[in-house]
N, C-alpha and C positions, 0 to 999 in steps of 0.2 A: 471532523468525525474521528481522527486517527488519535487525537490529544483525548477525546471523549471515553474512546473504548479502552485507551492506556489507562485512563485513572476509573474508569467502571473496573477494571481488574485488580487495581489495587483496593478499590474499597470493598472487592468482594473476600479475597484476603485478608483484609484485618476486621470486618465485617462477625459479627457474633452469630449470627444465621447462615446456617448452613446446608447445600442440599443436604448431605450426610453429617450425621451429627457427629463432633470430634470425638464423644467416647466409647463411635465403635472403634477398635483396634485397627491401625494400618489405612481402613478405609477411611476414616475421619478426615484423614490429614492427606490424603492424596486427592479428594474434591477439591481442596484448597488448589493444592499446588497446580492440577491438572487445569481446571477453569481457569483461575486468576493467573497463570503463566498464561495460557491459552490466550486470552480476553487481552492481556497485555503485548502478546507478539502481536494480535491482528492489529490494535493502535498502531504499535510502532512502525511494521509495515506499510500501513497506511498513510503513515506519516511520511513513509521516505517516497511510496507511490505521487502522494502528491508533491512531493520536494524534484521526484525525477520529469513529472509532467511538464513545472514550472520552467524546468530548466529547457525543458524539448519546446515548449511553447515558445521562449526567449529568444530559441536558434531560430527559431522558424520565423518570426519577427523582425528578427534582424536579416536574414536570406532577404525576403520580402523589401523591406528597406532599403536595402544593398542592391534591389533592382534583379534578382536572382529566383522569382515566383517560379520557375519552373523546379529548381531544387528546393522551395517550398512545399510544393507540389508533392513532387517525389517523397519527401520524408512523412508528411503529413497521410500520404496512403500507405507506407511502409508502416508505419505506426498501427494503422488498421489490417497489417497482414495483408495488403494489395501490389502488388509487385510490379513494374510496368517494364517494358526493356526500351532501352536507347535503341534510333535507325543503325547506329555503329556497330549492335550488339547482334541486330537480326540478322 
């Protein structure tokens, strides 16, 4: 999706349709810049959203693996903003 909306932004920039058309003054050319920057950071973000996922899912597969489901555990609810405390901690 993030590869999708990067290049929906670039072709609305080089795109001859435009909400506002280029030969109002000043406004013409700032629909450009504003949406297709716009459309283009939320791709890229996206991109890295699911790049950081991949990687938190990786740890947590190998935790698991490694025999360590309880710090699976933990990260996997931390991720969902769930917080649990260690008997150590009570």
């Amino acid at each position: 999706m993030g590869f999708f909306n990067t290049c929906l932004g670039v072709a609305y920039m080089l795109a001859p349709v435009d909400a506002i058309p280029d030969f109002i003054p000043a406004l013409g050319s700032l629909d450009d810049t504003f949406v297709g920057i716009g459309v283009c950071l939320l791709g890229v973000s996206s991109l890295y959203r699911n790049k950081l996922r991949d990687v938190k899912t990786k740890t947590i597969l190998e935790l698991i693996d490694d025999g360590n489901s309880q710090k699976a555990l933990q990260m996997l609810l931390e991720d969902k903003g769930i917080t649990i405390k260690d008997e150590e901690e009570a």
